[in-house]
C-alpha positions in Angstrom: 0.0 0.0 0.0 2.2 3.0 -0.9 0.6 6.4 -2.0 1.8 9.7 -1.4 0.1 12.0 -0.3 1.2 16.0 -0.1 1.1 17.0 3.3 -1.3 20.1 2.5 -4.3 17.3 1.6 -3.4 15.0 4.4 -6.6 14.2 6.4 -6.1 12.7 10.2 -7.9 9.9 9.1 -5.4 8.6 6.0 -2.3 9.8 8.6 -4.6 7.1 10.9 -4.9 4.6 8.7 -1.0 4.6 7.1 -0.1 5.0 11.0 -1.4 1.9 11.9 -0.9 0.1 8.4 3.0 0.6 8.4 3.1 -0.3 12.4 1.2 -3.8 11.7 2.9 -4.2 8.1 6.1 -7.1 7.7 7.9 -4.4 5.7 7.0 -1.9 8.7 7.2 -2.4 12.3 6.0 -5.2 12.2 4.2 -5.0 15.6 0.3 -5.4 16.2 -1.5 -2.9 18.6 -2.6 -5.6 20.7 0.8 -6.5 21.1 1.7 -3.5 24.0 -0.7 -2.3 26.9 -1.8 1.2 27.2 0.8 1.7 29.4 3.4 0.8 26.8 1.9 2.8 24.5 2.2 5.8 26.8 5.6 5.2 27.7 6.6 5.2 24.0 4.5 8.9 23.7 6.0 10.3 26.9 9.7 9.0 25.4 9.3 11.2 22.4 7.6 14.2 24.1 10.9 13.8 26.4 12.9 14.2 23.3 10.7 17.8 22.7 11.7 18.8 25.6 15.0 18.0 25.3 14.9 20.3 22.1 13.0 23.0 23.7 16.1 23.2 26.0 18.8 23.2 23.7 16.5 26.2 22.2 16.2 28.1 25.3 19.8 27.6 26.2 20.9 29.0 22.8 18.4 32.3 23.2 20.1 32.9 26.8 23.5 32.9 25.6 24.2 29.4 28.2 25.7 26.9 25.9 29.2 27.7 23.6 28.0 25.4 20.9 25.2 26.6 18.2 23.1 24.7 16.7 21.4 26.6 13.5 17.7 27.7 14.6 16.6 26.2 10.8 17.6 23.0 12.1 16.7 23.3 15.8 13.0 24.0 14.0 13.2 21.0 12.2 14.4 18.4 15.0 11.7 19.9 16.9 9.3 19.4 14.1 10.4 15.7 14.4 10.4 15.2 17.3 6.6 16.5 18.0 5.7 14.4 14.8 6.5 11.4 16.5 4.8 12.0 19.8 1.6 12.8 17.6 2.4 8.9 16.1 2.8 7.5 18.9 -0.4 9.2 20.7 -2.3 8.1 17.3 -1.5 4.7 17.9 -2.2 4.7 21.7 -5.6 6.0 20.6 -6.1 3.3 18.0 -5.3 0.7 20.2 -8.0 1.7 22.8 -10.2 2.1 19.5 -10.9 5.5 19.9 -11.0 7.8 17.0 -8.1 10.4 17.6 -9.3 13.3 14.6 -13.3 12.9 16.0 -11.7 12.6 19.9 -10.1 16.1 19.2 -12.6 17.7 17.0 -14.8 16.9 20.6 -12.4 18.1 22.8 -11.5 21.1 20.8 -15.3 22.2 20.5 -16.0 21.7 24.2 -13.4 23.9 25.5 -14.3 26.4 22.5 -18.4 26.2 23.9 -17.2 26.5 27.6 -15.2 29.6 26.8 -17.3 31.3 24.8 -15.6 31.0 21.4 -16.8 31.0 18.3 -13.8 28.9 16.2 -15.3 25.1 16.3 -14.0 22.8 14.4 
């Protein structure tokens, strides 16, 4: 199964279902969802948003002058762009393995708070 798709059309539920197709494919991970608990799940997601932070850091350090070493702010975007990408995987998987529908479970969330603080932006 192998289509490209350009990012701009990209709609949660094709990232959902090439998520969970590569993670379960032999020429993917190779690793059912069944196959962890929840809790192994989370641990993967709280590893990678570790690994934001971690970035986030190395940004703040660099803006207050406390490390000697620079890394270029182009490429300290674009580990952090990484690095957020794969906590949104990982969270998209952890979702899908409790069955729950990530892109309608936020398009709920998001309207809630946006009803229970009077805003007008719903998704």
């Amino acid at each position: 199964m192998r289509k490209n798709i350009s990012p701009e059309n990209l709609t949660f539920e094709q990232f959902s279902s090439a998520n969970r197709a590569r993670c379960e494919a032999e020429d993917g991970f190779n690793h059912q969802l069944a196959d962890w608990t929840p809790s192994e799940w989370l641990a993967a997601c709280v590893g990678e948003l570790g690994e934001v932070a971690h970035v986030v850091k190395t940004i703040i350090r660099q803006r207050d002058n406390l490390v000697s070493s620079e890394i270029e702010d182009i490429e300290l975007k674009r580990m952090l762009a990484e690095e957020i990408a794969d906590t949104v995987i990982y969270l998209d998987l952890l979702a899908q393995s409790q069955e729950i529908n990530l892109s309608d479970a936020i398009a709920e969330k998001f309207n809630k708070k946006s009803k229970e603080i009077g805003s007008q932006t719903l998704l």
